[in-house]
PyMOL commands that place a pseudoatom at each C-alpha (Angstrom):
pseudoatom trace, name=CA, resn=UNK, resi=1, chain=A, elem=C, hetatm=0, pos=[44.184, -16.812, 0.438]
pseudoatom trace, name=CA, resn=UNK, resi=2, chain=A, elem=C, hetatm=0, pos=[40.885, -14.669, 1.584]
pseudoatom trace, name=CA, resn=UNK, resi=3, chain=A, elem=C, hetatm=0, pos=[42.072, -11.792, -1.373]
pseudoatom trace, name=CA, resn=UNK, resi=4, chain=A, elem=C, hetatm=0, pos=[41.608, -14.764, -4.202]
pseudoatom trace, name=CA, resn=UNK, resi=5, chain=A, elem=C, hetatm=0, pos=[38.356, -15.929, -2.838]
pseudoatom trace, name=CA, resn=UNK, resi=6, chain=A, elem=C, hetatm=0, pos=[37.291, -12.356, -2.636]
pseudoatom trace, name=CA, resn=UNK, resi=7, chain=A, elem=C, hetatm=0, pos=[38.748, -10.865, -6.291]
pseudoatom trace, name=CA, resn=UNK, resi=8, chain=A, elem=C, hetatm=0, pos=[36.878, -14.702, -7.714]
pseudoatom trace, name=CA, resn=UNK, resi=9, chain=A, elem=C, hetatm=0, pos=[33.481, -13.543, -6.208]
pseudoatom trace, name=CA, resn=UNK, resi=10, chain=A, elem=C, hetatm=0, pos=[34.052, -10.356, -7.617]
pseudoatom trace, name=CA, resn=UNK, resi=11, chain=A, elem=C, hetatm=0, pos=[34.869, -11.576, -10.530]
pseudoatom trace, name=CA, resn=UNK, resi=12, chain=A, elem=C, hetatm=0, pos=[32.064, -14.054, -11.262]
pseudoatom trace, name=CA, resn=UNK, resi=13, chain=A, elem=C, hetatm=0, pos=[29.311, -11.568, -9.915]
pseudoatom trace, name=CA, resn=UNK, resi=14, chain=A, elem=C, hetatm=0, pos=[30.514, -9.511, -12.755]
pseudoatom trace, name=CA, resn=UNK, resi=15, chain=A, elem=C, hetatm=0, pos=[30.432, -11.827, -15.077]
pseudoatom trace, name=CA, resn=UNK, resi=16, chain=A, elem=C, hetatm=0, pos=[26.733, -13.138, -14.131]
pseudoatom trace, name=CA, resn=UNK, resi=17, chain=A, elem=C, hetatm=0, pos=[25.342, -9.507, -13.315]
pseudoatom trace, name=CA, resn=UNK, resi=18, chain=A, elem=C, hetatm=0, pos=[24.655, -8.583, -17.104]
pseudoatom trace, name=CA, resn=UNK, resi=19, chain=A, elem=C, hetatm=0, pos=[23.183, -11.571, -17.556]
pseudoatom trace, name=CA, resn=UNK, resi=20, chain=A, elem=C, hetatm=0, pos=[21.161, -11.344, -14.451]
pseudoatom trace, name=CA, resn=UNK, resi=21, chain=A, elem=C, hetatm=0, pos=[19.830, -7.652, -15.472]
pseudoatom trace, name=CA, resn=UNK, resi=22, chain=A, elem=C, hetatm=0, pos=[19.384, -8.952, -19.487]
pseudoatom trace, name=CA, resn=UNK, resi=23, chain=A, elem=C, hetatm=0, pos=[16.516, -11.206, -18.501]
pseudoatom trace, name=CA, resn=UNK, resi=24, chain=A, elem=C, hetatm=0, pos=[14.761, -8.610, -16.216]
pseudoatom trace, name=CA, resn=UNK, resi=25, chain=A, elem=C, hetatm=0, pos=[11.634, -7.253, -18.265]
pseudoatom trace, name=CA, resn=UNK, resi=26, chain=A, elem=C, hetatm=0, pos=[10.202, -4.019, -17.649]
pseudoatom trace, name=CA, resn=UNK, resi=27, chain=A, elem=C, hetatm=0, pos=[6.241, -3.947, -18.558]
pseudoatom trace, name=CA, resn=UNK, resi=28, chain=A, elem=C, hetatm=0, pos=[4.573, -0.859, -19.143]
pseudoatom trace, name=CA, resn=UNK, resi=29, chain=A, elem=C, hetatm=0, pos=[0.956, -0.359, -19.868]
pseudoatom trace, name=CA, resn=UNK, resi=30, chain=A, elem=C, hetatm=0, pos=[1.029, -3.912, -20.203]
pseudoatom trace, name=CA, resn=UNK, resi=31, chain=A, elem=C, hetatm=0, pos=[-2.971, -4.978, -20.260]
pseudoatom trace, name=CA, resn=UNK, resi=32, chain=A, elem=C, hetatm=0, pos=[-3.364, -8.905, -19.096]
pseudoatom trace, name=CA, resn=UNK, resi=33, chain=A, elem=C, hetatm=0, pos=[-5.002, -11.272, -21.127]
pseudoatom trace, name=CA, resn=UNK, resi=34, chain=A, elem=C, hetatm=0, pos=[-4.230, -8.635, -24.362]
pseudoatom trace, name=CA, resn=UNK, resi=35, chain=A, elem=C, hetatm=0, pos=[-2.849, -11.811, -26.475]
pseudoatom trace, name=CA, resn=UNK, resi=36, chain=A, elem=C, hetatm=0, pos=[-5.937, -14.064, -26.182]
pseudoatom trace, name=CA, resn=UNK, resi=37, chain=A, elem=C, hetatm=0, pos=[-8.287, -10.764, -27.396]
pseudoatom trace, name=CA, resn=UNK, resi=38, chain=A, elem=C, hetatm=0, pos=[-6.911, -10.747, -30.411]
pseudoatom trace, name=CA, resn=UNK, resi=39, chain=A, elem=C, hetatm=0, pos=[-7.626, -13.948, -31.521]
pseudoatom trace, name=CA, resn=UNK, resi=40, chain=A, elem=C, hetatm=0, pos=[-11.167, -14.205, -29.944]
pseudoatom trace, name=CA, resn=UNK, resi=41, chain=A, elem=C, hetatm=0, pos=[-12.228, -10.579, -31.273]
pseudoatom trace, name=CA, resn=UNK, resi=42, chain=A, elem=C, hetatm=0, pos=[-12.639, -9.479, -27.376]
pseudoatom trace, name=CA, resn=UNK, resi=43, chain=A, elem=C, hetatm=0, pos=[-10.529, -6.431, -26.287]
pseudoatom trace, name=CA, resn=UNK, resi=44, chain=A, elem=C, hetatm=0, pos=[-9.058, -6.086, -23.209]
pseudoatom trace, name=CA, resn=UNK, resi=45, chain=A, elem=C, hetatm=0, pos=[-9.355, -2.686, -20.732]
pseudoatom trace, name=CA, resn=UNK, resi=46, chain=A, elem=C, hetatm=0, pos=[-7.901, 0.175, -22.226]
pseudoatom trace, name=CA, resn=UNK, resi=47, chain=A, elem=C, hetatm=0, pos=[-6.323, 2.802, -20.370]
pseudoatom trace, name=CA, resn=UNK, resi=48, chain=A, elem=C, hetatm=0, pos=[-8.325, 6.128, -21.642]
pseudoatom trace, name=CA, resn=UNK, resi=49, chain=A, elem=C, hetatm=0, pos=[-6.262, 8.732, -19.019]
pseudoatom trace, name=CA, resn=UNK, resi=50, chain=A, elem=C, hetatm=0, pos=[-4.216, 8.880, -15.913]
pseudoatom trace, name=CA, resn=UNK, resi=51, chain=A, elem=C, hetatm=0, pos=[-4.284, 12.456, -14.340]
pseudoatom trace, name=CA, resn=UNK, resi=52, chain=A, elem=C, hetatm=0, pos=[-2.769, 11.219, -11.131]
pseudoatom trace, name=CA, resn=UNK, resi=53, chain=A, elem=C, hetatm=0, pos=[0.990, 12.703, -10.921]
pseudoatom trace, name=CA, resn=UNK, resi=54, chain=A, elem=C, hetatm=0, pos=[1.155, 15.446, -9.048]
pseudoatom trace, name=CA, resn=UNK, resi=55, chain=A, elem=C, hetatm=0, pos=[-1.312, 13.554, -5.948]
pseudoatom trace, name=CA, resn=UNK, resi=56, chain=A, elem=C, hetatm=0, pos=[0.611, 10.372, -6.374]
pseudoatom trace, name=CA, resn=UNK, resi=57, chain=A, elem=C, hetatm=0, pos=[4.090, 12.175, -6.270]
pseudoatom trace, name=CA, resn=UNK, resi=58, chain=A, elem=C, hetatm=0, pos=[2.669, 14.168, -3.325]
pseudoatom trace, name=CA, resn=UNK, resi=59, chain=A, elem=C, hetatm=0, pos=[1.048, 10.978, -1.599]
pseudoatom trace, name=CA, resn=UNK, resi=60, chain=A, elem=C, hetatm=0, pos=[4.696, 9.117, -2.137]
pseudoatom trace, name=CA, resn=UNK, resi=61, chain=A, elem=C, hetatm=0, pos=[6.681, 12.086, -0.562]
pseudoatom trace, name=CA, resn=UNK, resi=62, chain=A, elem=C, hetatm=0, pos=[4.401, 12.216, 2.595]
pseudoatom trace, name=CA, resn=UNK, resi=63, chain=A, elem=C, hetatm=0, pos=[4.808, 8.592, 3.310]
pseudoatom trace, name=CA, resn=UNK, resi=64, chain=A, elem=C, hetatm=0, pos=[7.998, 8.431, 2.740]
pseudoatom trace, name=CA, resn=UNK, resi=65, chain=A, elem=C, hetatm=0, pos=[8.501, 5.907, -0.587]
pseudoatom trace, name=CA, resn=UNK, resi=66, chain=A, elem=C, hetatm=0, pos=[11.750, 5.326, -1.877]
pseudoatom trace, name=CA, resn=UNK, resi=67, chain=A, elem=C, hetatm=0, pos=[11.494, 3.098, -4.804]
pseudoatom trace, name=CA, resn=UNK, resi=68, chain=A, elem=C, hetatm=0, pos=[12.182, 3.980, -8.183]
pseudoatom trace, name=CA, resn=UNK, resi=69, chain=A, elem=C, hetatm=0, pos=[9.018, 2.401, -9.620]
pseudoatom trace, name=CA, resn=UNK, resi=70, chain=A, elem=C, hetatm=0, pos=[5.386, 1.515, -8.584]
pseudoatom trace, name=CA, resn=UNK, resi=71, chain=A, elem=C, hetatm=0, pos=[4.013, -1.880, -10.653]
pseudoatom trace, name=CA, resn=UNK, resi=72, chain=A, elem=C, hetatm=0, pos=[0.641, -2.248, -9.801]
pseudoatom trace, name=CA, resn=UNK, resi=73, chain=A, elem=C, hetatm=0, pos=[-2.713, -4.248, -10.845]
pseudoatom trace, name=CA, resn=UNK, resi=74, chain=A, elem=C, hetatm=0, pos=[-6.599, -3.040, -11.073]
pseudoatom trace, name=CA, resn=UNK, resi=75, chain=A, elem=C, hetatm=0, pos=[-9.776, -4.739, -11.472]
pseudoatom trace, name=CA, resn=UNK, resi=76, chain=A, elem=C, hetatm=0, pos=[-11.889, -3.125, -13.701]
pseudoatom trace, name=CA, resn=UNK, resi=77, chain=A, elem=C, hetatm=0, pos=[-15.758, -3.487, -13.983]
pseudoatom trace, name=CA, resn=UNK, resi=78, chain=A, elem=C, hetatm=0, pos=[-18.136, -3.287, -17.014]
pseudoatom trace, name=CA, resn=UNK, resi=79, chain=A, elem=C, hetatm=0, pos=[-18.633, 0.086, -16.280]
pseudoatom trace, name=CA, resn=UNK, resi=80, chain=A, elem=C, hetatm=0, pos=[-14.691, 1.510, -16.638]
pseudoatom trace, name=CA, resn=UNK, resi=81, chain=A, elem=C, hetatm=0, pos=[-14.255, 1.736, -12.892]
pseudoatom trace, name=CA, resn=UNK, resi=82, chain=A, elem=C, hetatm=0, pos=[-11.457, 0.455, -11.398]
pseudoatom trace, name=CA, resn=UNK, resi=83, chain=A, elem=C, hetatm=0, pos=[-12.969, -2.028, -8.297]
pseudoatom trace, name=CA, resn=UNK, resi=84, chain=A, elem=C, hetatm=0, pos=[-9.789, -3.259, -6.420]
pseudoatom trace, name=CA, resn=UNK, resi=85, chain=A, elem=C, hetatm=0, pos=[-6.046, -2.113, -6.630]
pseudoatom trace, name=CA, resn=UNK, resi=86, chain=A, elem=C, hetatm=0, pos=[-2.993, -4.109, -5.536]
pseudoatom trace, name=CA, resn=UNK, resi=87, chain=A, elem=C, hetatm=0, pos=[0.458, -3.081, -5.759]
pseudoatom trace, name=CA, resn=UNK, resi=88, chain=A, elem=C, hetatm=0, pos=[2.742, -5.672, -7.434]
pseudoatom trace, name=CA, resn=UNK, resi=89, chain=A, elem=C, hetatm=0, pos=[5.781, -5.339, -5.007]
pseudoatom trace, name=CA, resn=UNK, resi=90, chain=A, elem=C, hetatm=0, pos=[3.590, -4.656, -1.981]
pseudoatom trace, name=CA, resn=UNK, resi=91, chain=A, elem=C, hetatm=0, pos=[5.246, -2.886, 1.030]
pseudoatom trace, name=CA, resn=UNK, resi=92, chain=A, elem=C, hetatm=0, pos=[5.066, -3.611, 4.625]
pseudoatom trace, name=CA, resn=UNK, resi=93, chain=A, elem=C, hetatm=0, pos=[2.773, -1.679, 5.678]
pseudoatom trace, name=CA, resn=UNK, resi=94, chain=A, elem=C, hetatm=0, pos=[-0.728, -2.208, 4.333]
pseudoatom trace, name=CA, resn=UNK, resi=95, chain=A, elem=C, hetatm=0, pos=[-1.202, 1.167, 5.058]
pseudoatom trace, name=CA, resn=UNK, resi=96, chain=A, elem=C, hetatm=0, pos=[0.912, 2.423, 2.468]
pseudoatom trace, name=CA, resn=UNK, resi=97, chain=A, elem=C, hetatm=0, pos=[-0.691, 0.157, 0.027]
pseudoatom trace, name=CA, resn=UNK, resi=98, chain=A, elem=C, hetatm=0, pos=[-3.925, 1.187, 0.456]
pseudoatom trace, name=CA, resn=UNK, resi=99, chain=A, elem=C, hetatm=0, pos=[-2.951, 4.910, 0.165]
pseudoatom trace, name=CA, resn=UNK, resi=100, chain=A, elem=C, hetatm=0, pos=[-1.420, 4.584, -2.755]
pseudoatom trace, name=CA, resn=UNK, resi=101, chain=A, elem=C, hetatm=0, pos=[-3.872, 2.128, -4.539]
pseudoatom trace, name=CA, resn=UNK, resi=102, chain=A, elem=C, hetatm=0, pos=[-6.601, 4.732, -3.375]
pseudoatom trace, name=CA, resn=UNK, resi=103, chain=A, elem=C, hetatm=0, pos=[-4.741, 7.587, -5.143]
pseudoatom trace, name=CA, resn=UNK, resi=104, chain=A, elem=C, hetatm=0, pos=[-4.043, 5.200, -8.217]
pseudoatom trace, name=CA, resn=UNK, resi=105, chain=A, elem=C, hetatm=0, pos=[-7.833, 4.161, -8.116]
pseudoatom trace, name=CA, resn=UNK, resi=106, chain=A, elem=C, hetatm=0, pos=[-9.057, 7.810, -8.483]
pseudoatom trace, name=CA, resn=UNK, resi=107, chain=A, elem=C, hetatm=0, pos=[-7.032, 8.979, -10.883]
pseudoatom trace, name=CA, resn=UNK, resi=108, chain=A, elem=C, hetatm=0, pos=[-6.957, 6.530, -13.729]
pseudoatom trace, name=CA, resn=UNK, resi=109, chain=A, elem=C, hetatm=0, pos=[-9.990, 6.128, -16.345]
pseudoatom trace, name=CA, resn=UNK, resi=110, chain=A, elem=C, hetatm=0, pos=[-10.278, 3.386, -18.592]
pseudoatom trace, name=CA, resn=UNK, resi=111, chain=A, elem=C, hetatm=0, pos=[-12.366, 2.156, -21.206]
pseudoatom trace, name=CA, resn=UNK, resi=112, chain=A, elem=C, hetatm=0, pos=[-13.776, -1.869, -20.123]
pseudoatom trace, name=CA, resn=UNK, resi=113, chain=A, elem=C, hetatm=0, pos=[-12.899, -4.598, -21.825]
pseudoatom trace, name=CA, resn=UNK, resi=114, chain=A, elem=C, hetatm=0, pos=[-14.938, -6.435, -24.029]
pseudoatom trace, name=CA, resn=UNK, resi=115, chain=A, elem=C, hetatm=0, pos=[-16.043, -10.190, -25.151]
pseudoatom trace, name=CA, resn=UNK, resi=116, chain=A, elem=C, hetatm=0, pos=[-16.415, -11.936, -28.533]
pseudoatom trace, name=CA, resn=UNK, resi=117, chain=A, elem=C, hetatm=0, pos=[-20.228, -9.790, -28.616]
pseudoatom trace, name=CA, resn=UNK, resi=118, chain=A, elem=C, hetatm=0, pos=[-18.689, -6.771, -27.856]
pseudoatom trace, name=CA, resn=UNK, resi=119, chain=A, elem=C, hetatm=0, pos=[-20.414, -6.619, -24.232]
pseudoatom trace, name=CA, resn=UNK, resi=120, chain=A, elem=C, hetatm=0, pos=[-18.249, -4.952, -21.235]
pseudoatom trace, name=CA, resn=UNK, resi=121, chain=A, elem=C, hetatm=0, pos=[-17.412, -7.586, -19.461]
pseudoatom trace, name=CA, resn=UNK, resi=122, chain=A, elem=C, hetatm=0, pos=[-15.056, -7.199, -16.066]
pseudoatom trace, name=CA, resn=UNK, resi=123, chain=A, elem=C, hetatm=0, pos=[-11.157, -7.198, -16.655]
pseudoatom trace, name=CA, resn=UNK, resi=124, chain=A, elem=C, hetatm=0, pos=[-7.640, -6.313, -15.705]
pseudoatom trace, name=CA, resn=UNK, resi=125, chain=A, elem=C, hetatm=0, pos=[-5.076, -3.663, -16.440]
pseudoatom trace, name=CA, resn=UNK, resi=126, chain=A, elem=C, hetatm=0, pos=[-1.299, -3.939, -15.089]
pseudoatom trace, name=CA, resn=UNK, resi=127, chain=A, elem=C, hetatm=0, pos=[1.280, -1.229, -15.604]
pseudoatom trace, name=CA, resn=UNK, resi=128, chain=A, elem=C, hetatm=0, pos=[4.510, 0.398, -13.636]
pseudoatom trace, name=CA, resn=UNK, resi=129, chain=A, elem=C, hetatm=0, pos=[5.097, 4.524, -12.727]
pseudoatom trace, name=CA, resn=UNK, resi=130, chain=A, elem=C, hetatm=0, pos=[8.429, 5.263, -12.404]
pseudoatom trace, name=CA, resn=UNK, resi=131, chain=A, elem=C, hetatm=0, pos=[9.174, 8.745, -9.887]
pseudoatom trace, name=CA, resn=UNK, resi=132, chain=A, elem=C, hetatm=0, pos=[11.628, 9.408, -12.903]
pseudoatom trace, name=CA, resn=UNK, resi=133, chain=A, elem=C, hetatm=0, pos=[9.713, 9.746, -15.334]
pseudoatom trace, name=CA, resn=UNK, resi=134, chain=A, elem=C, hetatm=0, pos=[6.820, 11.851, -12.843]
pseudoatom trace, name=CA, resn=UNK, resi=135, chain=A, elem=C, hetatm=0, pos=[9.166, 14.242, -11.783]
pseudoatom trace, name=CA, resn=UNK, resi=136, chain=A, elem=C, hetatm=0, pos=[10.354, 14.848, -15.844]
pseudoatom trace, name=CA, resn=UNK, resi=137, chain=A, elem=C, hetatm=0, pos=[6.293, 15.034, -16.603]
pseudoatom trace, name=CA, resn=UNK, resi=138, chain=A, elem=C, hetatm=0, pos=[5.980, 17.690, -14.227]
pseudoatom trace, name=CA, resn=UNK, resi=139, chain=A, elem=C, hetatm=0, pos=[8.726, 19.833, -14.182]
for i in range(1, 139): cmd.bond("trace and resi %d" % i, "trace and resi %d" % (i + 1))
show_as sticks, trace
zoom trace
């Protein structure tokens, strides 16, 4: 009796795992608020460069991350300067967080966004590194 209920639960998580990892959506360089600049005239912040993967790979190692991704969010001021950093799928320790956003914050340079006028105005910029695809950039 236990070996049916078993090979059913096997069999329906399966079944609903495809479905499961169909509607998962991976955003990359995804820039917040990009749909509504369009049709206002405003642009959003642009990433310009990130020079940040051999620091961040080295930061990750020392403390020990083991996560196939980093999705994170920055502020960014009328000036191009990232302001405030928070990581998407924060870990436990805040300290980890902050070391990471730190090395994210220093490393990326972006153009600011813009309104209707074409004055900087203060915006956001959301994307994901994957170790995978560091480790590929740098070898």
């Amino acid at each position: 009796m236990n070996r049916i209920i078993t090979m059913a639960g096997i069999a329906t998580a399966l079944t609903l795992a495809p479905a499961a990892l169909a509607s998962t959506e991976t955003v990359v360089g995804h820039v917040e608020g990009a749909e509504n600049a369009v049709e206002t005239g405003a642009t959003p912040v642009q990433l310009v460069s990130w020079d940040g993967d051999f620091e961040f790979l080295k930061t990750s190692r020392r403390l020990r991350i083991w996560r196939a991704h980093i999705d994170y969010r920055m502020t960014v001021d009328a000036d191009g300067n990232a302001t405030a950093c928070e990581l998407t799928e924060a870990f436990r320790r805040s300290y980890v967080n902050k070391t990471l956003c730190e090395v994210l914050m220093e490393n990326h340079v972006f153009a600011p966004a813009t309104d209707e006028t074409g004055t900087a105005v203060e915006g956001s910029y959301s994307s994901r590194l994957s170790y995978v695809e560091i480790r590929e950039r740098l070898d």
